[in-house]
N, C-alpha and C positions, 0 to 999 in steps of 0.2 A: 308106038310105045311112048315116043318124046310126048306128043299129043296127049296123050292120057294123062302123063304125069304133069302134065304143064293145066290141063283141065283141071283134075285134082287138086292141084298148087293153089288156084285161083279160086276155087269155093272155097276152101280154107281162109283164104284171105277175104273172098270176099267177106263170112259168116262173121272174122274179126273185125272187118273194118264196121259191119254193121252193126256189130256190137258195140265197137268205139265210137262212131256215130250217134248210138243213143244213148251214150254217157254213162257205159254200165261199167261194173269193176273190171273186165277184159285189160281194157285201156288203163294202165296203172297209173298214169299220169291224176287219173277220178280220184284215187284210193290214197287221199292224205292221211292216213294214220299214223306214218312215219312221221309226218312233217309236223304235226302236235305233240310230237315226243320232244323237238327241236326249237317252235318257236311258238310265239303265243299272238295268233293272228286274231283280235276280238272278234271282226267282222266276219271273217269264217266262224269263227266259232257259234257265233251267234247263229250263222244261217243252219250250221252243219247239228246244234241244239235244236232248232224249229222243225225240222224235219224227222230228227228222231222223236222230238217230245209230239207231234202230230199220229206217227207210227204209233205209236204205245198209248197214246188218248182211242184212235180206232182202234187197238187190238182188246184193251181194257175196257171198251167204251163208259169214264169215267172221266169226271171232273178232276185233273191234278191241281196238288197246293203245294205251287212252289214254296218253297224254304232253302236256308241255308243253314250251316251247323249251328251259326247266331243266335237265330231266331227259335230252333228247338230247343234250344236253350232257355232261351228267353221265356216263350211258354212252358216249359215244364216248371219252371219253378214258380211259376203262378198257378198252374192246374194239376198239379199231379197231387195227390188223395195221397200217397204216400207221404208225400211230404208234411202234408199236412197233418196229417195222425201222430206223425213223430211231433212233431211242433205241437201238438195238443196233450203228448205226453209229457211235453218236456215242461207244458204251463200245469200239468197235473204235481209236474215233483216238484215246480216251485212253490206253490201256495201248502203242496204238504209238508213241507220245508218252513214254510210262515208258520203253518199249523201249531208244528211240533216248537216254536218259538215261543207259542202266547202262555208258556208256564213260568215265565218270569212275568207274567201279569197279576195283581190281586185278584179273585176272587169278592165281586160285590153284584149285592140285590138285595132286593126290598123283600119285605114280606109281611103279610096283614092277615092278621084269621082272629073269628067269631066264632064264640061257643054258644051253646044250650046246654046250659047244667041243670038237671030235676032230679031231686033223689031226697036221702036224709042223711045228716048226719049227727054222731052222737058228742055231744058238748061234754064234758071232762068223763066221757067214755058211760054218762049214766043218761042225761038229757038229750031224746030224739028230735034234733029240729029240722023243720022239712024247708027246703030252699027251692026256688026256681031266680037262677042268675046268669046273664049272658054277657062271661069273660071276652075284652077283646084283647089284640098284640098288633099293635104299629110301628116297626123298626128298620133299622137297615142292619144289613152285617158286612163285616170284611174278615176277609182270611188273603195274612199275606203271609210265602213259605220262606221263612229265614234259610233255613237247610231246608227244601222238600224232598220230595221223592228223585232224589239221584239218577236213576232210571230215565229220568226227561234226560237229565245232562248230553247224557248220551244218545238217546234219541236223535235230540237233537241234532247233533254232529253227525248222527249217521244219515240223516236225513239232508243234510246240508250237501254230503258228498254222494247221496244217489241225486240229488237234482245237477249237481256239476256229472255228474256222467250221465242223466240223461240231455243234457247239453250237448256233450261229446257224441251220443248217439245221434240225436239231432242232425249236428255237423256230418255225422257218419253218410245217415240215412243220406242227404241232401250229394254226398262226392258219391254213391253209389250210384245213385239216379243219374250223375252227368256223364260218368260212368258209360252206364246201361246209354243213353240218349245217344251218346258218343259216337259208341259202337255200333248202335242202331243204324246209326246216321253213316255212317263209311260202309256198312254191309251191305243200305240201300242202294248207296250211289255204286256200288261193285253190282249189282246187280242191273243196275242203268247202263253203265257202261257193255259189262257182258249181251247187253241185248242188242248192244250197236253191234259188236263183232260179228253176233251170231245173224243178222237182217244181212249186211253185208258176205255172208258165207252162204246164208239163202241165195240172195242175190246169184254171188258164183257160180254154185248149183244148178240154178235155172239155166242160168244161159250155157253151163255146160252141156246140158238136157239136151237143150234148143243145137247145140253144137254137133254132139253126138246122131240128134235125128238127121240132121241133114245132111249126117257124110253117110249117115245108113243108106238114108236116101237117093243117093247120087252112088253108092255100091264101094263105096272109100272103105266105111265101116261095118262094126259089126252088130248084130244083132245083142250080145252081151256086153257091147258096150252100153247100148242103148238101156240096158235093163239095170246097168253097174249103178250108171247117173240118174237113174230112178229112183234108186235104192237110197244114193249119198244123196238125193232133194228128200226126200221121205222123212230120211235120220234127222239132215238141218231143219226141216219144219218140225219134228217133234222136238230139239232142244229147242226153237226157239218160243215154243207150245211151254212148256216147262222151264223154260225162264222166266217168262210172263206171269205164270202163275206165281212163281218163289218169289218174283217182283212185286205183289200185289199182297201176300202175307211178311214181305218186309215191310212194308208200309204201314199194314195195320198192326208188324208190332212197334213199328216208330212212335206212331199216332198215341198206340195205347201207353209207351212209356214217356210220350210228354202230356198224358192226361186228355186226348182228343177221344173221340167216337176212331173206334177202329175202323168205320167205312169210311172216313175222310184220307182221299187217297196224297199223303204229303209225298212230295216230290223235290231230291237236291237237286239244283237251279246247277250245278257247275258242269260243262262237258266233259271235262277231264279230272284226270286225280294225279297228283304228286306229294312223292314224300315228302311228311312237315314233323320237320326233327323238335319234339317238343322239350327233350330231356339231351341237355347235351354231351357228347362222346368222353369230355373229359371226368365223368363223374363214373368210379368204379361199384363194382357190388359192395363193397363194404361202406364207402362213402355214403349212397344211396340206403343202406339198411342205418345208419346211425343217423341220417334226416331222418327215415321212418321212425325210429325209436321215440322220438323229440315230437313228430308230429300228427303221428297217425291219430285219431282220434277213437278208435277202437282200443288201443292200448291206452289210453290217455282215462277212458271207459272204463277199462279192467281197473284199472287202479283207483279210480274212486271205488269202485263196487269194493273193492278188496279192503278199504278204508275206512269203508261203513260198514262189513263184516264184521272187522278188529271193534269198532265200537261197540255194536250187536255183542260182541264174546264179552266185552269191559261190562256191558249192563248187568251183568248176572250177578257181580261184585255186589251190585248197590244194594241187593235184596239184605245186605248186613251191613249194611248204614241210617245213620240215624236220622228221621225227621222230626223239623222243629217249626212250627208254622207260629206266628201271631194272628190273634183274632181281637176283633174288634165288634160290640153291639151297640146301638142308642135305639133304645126303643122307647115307646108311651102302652103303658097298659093298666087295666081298670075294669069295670064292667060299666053297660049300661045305664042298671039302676043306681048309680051313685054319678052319671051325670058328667064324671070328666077323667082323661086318664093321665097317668103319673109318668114322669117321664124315670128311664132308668138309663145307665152305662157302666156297660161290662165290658173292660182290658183281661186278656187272656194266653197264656202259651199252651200251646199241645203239643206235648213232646213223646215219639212212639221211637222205638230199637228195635226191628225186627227183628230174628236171625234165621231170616232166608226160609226160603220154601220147603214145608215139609220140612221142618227141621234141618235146614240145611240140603236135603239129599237132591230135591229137587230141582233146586239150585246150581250144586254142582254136577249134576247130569247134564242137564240142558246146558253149561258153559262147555262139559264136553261136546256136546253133539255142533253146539256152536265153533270150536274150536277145528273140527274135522272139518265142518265148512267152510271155514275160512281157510285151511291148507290146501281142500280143495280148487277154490278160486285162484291162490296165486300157484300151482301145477298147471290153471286153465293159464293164467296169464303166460308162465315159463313155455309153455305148447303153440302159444298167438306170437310170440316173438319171434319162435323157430318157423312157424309157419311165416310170417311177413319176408324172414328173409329168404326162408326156399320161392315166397312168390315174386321177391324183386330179381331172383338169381334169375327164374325162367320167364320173367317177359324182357331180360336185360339179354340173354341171349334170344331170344324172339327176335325181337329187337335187331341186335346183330345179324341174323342168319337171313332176316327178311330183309334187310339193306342190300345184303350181298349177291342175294337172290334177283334184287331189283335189277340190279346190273349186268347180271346173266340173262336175266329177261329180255332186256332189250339188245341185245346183241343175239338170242335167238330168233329177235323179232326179225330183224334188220337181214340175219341170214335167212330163216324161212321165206322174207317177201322174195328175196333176190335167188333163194331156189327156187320158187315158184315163176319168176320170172323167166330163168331157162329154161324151167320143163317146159312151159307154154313152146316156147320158140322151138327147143327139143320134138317136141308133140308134132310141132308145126312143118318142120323139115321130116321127119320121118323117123328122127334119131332116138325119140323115146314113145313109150305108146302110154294110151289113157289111164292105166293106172298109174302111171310115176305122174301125173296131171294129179290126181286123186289123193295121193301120197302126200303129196307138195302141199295142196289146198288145205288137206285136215293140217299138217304140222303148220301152217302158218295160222290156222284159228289158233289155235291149241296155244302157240306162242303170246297169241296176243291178249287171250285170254288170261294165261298165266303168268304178264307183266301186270295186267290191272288187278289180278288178285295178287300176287307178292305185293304190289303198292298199297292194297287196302289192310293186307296183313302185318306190312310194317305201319303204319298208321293208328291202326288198333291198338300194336305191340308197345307207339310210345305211348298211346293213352291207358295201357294198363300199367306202363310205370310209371305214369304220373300218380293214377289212381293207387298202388301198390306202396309208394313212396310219401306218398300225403300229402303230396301238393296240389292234387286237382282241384282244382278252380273256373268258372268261367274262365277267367283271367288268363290263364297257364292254357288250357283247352284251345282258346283263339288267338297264343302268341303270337304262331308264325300264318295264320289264317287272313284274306286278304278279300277273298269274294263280299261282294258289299250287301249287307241284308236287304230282305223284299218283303219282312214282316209289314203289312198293310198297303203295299203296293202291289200297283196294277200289275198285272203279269206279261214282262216284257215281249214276251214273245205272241203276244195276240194281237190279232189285228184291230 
């Protein structure tokens, strides 16, 4: 009986040591994940990058483009079509803004015309004389409006203040995009990361497999183990089946939110991810909602719109106001057949009083229905205030609750390795059997997956208060960001 067990002991150990021999995750000493929580070894990191980014170039077989959050930056605001439309809008309400300006300009032009006159006429209403004579007119004219049409006045002004708020939109459109890009960009690299945990839980799998056949084999184990560890390599090849994919439609919505071809597969260049506090702890929700107030540019928007409504409602007045224009003619006229033409000059005022359309009624309608729009607008602004501050409430506690998360995370990380680590040994003396192996293994993926998403989810959390708060910026985006951009360089990790 010694004999047996002492047999048994020794395929056990041998299968481990073989395992540790070929460098596979068995031997935890292989499995730094811990130790990148801890310290920042470039040189590893580099190596321990080149081997995942080779993995996922064969499982994708695709060109990656590295990037950094810099760099998508950097491109989108050079190719995104969004951007640009807004910007196209915002030089549309400038120059209609100029437009509505050039009625403080005179009114001048030339104008010349030639007749054919043939007919008869009757000289002191009794003598028929028959003429053929061709009158001409060479003049200039001006009309300049002392009082004009009032109705510009205010045009004007309402025109002044939709182009300052398509300004503000502008501004808007451009924080949402870096925004979106942002986001993009932390979603992709959690999906990078997640594919490293998931190769290495393959990994485990396998040589559990490989573990289980050969105690079958030697009559240790059992038949339902062998099928247990089939089952759990089965499961990890389809998630890591299905990360790849989700990996490969992050990228091409990265791509398309910085304006790329969506089969240009971009790729964040960093191994790891840590929180990067973008928005600091000492600023409360109410703090942070009276920045938004001051700087959002969506409210900044509402309120011009609402201030060239109010003008829009004032023009309806003018319809009973008076215009007073000056005119001015020099003209030369004559006919042909006398050979030369006579110069003339006409000074002139034209003065009209309306009183408003349709008698007034039309007038005063349409200032109602103006009037309801305009109350309506500032109800939408009173509605965009309340909403900014429920949305800084809930990315500020995001925010919070994914910080606290972080550090939960990795202390389940840290306990999972270190249960896995007994079960093995447990597994190995006799004290536990293959599923508490199995047990172990899922809780320490599951852990470490869910420190790299808590990480990505507070990261997100502070870029939507920056976004939520009006401060997003490049600038503000890569405060605490330190990885060094690769936009037009070679790609470090190629040979």
């Amino acid at each position: 009986m010694t004999i047996v067990f002492a047999g048994i002991f020794a395929c056990i150990l041998g299968a481990s040591f073989a395992i540790a021999d070929d460098g596979l995750i068995w031997n935890y000493k292989n499995d730094d994940f811990l130790d990148y929580l801890k310290t920042d070894d470039e040189k590893k990191l580099l190596e321990r990058q080149k081997k995942l980014d080779d993995e996922i170039k064969r499982a994708l077989d695709v060109n990656l483009l590295p990037v950094n959050l810099e760099d998508c930056i950097t491109i989108m605001l050079k190719n995104s079509s969004t951007l640009k439309i807004a910007k196209e809008n915002k030089e549309e309400a400038k120059w209609t803004y100029a437009n509505s300006m050039t009625f403080l300009l005179p009114d001048f032009y030339y104008r010349y015309q030639l007749q054919d006159v043939r007919g008869e006429i009757l000289v002191g209403s009794v003598l028929p004389v028959r003429l053929h004579v061709n009158p001409v007119y060479s003049g200039f004219s001006l009309t300049y409006p002392i009082l004009g049409d009032w109705r510009q006045f205010f045009q004007a002004a309402s025109s002044r203040n939709l182009y300052k708020a398509a300004e503000h939109n502008f501004n808007r459109t451009r924080e949402e995009l870096l925004k979106t890009v942002a986001t993009n960009y932390y979603e992709l690299l959690s999906s990078k990361l997640n594919i490293e945990v998931l190769i290495i839980n393959l990994r485990d799998r396998q040589e559990q497999l490989r573990l289980m056949q050969a105690r079958h084999k030697i009559g240790v184990g059992t038949k339902y183990d062998v099928l247990r560890a089939q089952a759990e390599l089965a499961k990890a090849k389809t998630e890591l089946i299905m990360s790849l994919n989700n990996l490969r439609l992050k990228q091409a919505a990265l791509a398309d939110s910085m304006g790329l071809d969506v089969m240009i597969a971009v790729y964040p260049i960093e191994g790891q991810v840590k929180p990067v506090e973008l928005v600091e702890k000492k600023y409360d929700v109410e703090n942070l909602y009276k920045v938004a107030l001051s700087l959002r540019q969506d409210v900044k928007a509402k309120e011009r719109e609402i201030r060239s409504l109010n003008y829009l409602k004032k023009m309806n007045y003018a319809d009973f106001a008076p215009q007073i224009a000056l005119t001015y003619d020099y003209a030369r006229q004559g006919t042909l057949q006398l050979g030369n033409l006579r110069p003339s000059t006409t000074w002139g005022i034209a003065a009209v009083w309306p009183l408003g359309q349709k008698l007034g009624v039309g007038t005063m309608t349409k200032e109602k229905a103006d009037a309801a729009k305009l109350k309506a607008a500032e109800y939408d602004l009173r509605r965009l205030k309340g909403d900014v501050k429920q949305y800084i409430l809930s990315s500020y506690y995001d925010s919070a609750s994914a910080l606290q998360k972080i550090e939960s995370n990795k202390k389940e990380v840290e306990a999972a390795d270190e249960g896995l680590r007994f079960a093995l040994v447990g597994f190995e003396v006799g004290t536990n059997d293959f599923l508490d192996v199995l047990d172990s293994q899922t809780t320490k993926t599951q852990a470490r997956v869910q420190l790299i998403n808590s990480t990505i989810e507070y990261n997100k959390a502070q870029v939507n208060l920056l976004y939520e708060t009006g401060i997003i910026s490049p600038k503000t985006l890569l405060r605490c960001y330190n990885t060094p951009s690769v936009l037009n360089q070679k790609y470090r990790y190629e040979e």
